[in-house]
C-alpha positions in Angstrom: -21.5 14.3 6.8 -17.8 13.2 6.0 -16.5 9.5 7.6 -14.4 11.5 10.1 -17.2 12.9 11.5 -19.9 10.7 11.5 -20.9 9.4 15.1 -19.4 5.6 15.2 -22.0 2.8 15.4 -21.3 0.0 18.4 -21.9 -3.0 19.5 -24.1 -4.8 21.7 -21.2 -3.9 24.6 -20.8 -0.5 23.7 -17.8 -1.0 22.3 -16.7 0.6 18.6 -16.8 -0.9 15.5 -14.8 -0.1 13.3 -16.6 -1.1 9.9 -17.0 1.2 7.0 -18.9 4.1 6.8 -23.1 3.4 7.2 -23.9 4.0 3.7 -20.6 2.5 2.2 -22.0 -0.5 1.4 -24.9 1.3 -1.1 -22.3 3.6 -2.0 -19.9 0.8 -3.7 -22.8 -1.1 -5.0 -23.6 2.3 -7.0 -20.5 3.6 -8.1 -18.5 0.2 -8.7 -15.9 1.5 -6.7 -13.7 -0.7 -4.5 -15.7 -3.5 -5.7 -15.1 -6.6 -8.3 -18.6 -7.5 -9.2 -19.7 -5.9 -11.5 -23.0 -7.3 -13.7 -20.6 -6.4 -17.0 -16.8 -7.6 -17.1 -14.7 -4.4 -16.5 -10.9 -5.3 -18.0 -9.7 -1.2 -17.0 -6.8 -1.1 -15.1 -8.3 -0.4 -11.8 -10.3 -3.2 -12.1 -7.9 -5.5 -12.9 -5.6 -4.3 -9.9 -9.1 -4.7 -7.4 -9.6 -8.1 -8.8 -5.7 -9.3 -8.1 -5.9 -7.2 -4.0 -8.6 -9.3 -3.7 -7.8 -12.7 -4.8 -6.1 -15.8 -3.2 -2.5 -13.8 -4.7 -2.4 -11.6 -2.1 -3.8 -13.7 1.2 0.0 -13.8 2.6 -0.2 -9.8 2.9 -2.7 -11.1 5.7 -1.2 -14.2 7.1 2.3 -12.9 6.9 1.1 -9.0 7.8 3.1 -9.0 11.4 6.7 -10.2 9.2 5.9 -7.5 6.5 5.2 -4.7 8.8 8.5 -5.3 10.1 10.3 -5.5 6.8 8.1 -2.4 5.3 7.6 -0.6 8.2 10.7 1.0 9.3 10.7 3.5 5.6 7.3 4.3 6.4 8.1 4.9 10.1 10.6 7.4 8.6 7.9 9.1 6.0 4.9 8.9 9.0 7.5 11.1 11.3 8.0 13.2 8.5 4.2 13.9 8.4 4.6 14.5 11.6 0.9 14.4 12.8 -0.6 16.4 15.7 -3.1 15.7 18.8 -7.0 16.2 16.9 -5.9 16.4 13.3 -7.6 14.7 10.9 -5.7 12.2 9.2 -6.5 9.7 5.2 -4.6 6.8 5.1 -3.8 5.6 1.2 -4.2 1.6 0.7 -3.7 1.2 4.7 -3.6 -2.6 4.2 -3.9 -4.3 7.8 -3.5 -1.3 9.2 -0.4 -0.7 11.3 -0.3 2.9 10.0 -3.2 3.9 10.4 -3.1 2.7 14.2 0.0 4.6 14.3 -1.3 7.3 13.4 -4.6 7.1 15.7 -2.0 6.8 18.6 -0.5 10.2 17.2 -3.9 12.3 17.1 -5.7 10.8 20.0 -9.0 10.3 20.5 -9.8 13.8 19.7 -8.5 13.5 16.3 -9.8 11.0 13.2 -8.3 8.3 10.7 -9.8 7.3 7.6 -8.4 4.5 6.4 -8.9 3.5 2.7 -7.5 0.3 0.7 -9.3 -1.4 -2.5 -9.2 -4.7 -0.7 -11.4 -6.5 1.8 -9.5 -8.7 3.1 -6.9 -6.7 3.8 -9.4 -4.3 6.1 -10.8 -7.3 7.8 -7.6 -7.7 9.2 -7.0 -4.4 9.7 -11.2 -4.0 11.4 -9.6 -6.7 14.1 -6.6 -4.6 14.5 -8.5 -1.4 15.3 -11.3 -3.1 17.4 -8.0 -5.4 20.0 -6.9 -1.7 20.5 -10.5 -0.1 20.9 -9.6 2.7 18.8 -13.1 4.7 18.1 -11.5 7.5 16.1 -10.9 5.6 13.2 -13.1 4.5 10.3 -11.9 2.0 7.5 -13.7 2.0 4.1 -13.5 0.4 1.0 -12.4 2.4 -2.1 -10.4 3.7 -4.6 -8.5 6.8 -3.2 -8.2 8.1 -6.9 -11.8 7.8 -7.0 -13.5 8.2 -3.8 -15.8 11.2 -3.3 -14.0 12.5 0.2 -15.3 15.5 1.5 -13.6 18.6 0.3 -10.7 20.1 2.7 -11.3 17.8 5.5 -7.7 16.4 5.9 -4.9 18.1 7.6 -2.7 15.2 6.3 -2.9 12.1 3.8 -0.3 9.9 4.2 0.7 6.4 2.3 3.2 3.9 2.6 3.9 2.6 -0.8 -0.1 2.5 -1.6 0.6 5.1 -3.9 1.8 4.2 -7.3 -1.2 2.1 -8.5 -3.4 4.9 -9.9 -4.7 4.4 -13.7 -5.1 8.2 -13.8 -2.5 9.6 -11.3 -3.1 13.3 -12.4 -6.7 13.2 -11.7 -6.2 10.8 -8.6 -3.9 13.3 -7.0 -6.4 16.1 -8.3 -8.8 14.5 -5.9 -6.7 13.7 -3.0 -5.5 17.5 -3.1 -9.6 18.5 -3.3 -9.9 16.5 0.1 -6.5 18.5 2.2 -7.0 21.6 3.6 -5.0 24.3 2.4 -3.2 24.1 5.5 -2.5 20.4 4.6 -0.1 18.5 3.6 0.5 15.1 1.5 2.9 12.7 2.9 4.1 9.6 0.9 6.8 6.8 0.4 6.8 5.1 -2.8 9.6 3.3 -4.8 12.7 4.0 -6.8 14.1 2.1 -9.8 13.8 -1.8 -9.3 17.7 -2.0 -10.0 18.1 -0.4 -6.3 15.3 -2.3 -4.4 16.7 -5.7 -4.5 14.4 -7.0 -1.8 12.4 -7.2 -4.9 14.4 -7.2 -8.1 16.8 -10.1 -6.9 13.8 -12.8 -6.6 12.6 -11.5 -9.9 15.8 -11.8 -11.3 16.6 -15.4 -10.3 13.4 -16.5 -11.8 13.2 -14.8 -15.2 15.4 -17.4 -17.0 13.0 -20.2 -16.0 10.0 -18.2 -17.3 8.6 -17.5 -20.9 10.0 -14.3 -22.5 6.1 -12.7 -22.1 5.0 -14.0 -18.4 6.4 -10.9 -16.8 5.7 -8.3 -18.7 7.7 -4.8 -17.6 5.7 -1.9 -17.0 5.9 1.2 -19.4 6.9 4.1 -17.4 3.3 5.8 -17.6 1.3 2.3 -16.3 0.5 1.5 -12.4 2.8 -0.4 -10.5 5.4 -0.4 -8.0 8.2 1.3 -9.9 5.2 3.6 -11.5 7.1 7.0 -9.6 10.3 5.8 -9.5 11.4 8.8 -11.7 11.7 11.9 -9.9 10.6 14.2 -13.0 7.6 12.3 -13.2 6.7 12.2 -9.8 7.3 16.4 -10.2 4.8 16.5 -13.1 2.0 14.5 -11.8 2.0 16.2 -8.5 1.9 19.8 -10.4 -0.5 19.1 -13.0 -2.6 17.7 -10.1 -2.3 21.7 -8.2 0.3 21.1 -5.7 3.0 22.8 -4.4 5.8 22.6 -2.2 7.2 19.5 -4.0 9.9 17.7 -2.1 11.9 14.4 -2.5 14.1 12.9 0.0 15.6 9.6 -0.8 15.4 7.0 1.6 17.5 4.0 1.7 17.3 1.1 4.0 18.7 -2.4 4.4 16.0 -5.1 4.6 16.8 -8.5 6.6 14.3 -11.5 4.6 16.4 -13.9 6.7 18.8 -15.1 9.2 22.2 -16.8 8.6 21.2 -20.1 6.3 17.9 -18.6 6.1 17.7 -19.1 1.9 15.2 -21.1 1.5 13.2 -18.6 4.3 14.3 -15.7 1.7 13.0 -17.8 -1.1 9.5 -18.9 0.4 8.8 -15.1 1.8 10.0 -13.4 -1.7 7.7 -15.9 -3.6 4.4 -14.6 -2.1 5.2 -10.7 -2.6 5.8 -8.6 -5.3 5.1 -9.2 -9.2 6.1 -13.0 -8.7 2.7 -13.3 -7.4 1.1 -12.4 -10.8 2.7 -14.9 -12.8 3.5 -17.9 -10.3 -0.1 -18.3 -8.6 -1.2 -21.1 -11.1 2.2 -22.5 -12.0 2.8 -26.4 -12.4 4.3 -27.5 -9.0 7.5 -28.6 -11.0 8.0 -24.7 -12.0 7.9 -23.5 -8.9 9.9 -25.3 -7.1 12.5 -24.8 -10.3 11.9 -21.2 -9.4 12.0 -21.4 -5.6 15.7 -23.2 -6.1 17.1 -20.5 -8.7 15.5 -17.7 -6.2 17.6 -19.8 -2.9 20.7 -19.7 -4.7 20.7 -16.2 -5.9 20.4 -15.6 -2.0 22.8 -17.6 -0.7 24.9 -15.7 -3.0 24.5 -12.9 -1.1 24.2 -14.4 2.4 26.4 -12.5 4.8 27.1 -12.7 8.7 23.4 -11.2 9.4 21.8 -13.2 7.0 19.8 -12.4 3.6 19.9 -8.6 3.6 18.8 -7.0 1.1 18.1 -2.9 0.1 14.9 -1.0 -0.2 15.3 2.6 -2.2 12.6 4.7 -1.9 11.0 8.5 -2.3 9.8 10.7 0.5 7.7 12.8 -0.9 5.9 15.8 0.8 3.6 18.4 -1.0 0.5 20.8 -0.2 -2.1 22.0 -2.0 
């Protein structure tokens, strides 16, 4: 029986919970999916990108999730209406984080329709299990795992849908492969991932600021075919994964939107939020005090900089995609 359709456990009330599926748990233990113990040290790349979602890097994408669903929210807004998803459909989020689309997109199919959604980190769906239990929502199901992996049950999905959870696979071809084995071939894939980081400088001009004060190897760039954020930044590439993986229909829209970090004299605000996200995380978590604040200053000014009547705005560039299988 898939995770859509499998009756929902409850609670002493009655009410739904909203855990992962009931034989998850056995499931991960098996298969070393979604999981970073492991009784022999795994150095892949999807382990090594479990390991980091899971660590103390990535807490403020909990304690900070209400101020980044507002930054990150409105582009995936955009891709989620593109998706356009109907009363009863069935619906697999890609690294739904806390959640806010997924919830969306359980307000958009009703209680007659279901939500699977699926991240690689558990504390990010702890937050996300207390989103979906405050709004009682029984038709959706969170589990633990990696999308690229995860053995989904073929053509159960009349849409899969990410917002920038996308670009992280180690093996995108066969990752796609797999998502496109889960859509029905009425179905369609629906996703929002990044362009170059020269246009997104709510990321780029932190990184920028600091790289003078780091050594020459402590942020290592990226080569084009490696997971990351900027991983489908090139349209071709995008094109060729999606093909080799059997789908059709390819289409990119670019989206382009201004992101507010902070209000008039708001710097310092800019500087503290942009040193908790993005690949500064990776390099800055067990810096000597006296580094990062060098870092937080260089990262203030570089804002200030920029400051303009509405504050520290800053631009997000991304790709639309849409394809079907």
């Amino acid at each position: 029986m898939s995770d859509i359709c499998r009756p929902r456990p409850t609670t002493a009330c009655g009410c739904p919970t909203p855990v992962h599926d009931a034989n998850q748990a056995s499931n991960v233990e098996a298969s070393g999916r979604g999981t970073i113990v492991s009784e022999t040290f795994n150095d892949s790349p999807g382990a090594r990108m479990a390991r980091y979602w899971n660590g103390s890097a990535t807490a403020p994408w909990v304690t900070l999730q209400d101020r980044l669903d507002a930054l990150l929210g409105p582009p995936g807004l955009v891709a989620l209406r593109q998706a356009n998803p109907k009363a009863g459909e069935h619906v697999l989020d890609i690294g739904c984080g806390c959640g806010a689309t997924t919830l969306e997109f359980a307000n958009l199919v009703g209680r007659s329709g279901r939500v699977l959604g699926v991240d690689i980190s558990e504390q990010l769906l702890a937050r996300a299990r207390e989103r979906v239990v405050e709004m009682g929502f029984s038709q959706v199901t969170l589990t633990l795992a990696d999308a690229g992996t995860h053995p989904f049950e073929l053509e159960s999905f009349d849409h899969i849908y990410s917002r920038l959870g996308i670009m992280f696979f180690a093996t995108p071809v066969a990752a796609f492969a797999n998502l496109r084995s889960a859509l029905k071939l009425s179905g369609q894939m629906t996703f929002l991932c990044c362009r170059t980081p020269a246009e997104n400088t709510y990321i780029s001009t932190a990184v920028q600021a600091a790289r003078p004060l780091l050594p020459s190897d402590a942020m290592p760039i990226p080569g084009p075919e490696e997971p990351g954020m900027f991983s489908l930044a090139d349209p071709a590439r995008i094109q060729h994964i999606l093909e080799s993986a059997g789908f059709r229909d390819i289409k990119l829209q670019r989206h382009d939107e201004s992101m507010r970090l902070a209000g008039p004299d708001g710097a310092v605000e800019a500087a503290n939020f942009s040193f908790q996200f993005g690949p500064l995380t990776r390099v800055l978590n067990d810096a000597p005090p006296a580094l990062k604040e060098a870092i937080l200053g260089a990262i203030a000014e570089a804002y200030r900089r920029i400051e303009g009547h509405e504050g520290i705005v800053v631009q997000g560039a991304f790709w639309i995609v849409s394809a079907r299988p």
